[in-house]
VOVOGU-252253 format. One record per residue (C-alpha): residue in three letters; x, y, z. Coordinates in steps of 0.1 Angstrom, whole numbers, padded with zeros to 4 digits, always signed. Example, Ala and Ser with C-alpha at 12.3 -4.5 7.8 and 13.67 -1.06 7.14 Angstrom:
BEGIN
ALA+0123-0045+0078SER+0137-0011+0071
//
This chain:
BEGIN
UNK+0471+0201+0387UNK+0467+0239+0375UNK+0446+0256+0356UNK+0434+0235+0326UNK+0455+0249+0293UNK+0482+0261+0309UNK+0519+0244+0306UNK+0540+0237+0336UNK+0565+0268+0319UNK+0534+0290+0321UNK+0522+0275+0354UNK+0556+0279+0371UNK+0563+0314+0356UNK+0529+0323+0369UNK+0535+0311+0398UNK+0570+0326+0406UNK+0557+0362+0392UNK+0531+0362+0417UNK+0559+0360+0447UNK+0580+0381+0432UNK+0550+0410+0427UNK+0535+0401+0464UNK+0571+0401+0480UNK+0580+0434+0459UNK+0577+0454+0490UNK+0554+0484+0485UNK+0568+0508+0513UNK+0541+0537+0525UNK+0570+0563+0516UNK+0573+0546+0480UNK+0552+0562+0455UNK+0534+0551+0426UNK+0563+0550+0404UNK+0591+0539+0426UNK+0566+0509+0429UNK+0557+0504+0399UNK+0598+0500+0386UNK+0599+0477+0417UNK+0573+0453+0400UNK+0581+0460+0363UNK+0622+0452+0376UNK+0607+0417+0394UNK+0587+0406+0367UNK+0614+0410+0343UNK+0634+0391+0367UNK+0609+0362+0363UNK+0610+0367+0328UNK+0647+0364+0321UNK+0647+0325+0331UNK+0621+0316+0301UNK+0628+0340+0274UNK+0659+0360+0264UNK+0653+0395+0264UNK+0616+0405+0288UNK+0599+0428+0258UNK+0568+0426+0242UNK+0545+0398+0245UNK+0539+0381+0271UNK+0556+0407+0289UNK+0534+0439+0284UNK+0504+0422+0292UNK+0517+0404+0326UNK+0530+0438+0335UNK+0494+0457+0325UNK+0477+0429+0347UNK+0501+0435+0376UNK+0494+0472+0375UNK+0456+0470+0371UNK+0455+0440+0400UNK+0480+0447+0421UNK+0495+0481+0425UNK+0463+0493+0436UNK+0460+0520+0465
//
């Protein structure tokens, strides 16, 4: 069972955006931007299959967590 609160949509779509972000590979060449389009293009990816169109909220929020947790240097 996940996190208390959480439906299996939001369960599974966090789930599946945290392989898409950790699988994103972040290349030593790549810089900052090139990774973070990388991310932003797989998490709208993710997206897609549970909402029409990836804008707005939740969207801008997963994608300001992403950047703040995981495209650190």
């Amino acid at each position: 069972m996940g996190p208390l609160g959480l439906t299996v949509t939001e369960r599974n779509l966090a789930e599946e955006i945290d392989q898409s972000v950790t699988s994103t590979p972040a290349r030593s060449c790549d810089n900052a931007d090139a990774r973070n389009r990388g991310v932003r293009r797989a998490t709208a990816a993710v997206f897609r299959r549970y909402m029409p169109k990836p804008v707005g909220e939740p969207y801008d929020s997963t994608v300001a967590y992403i950047e703040a947790h995981y495209l650190v240097d």
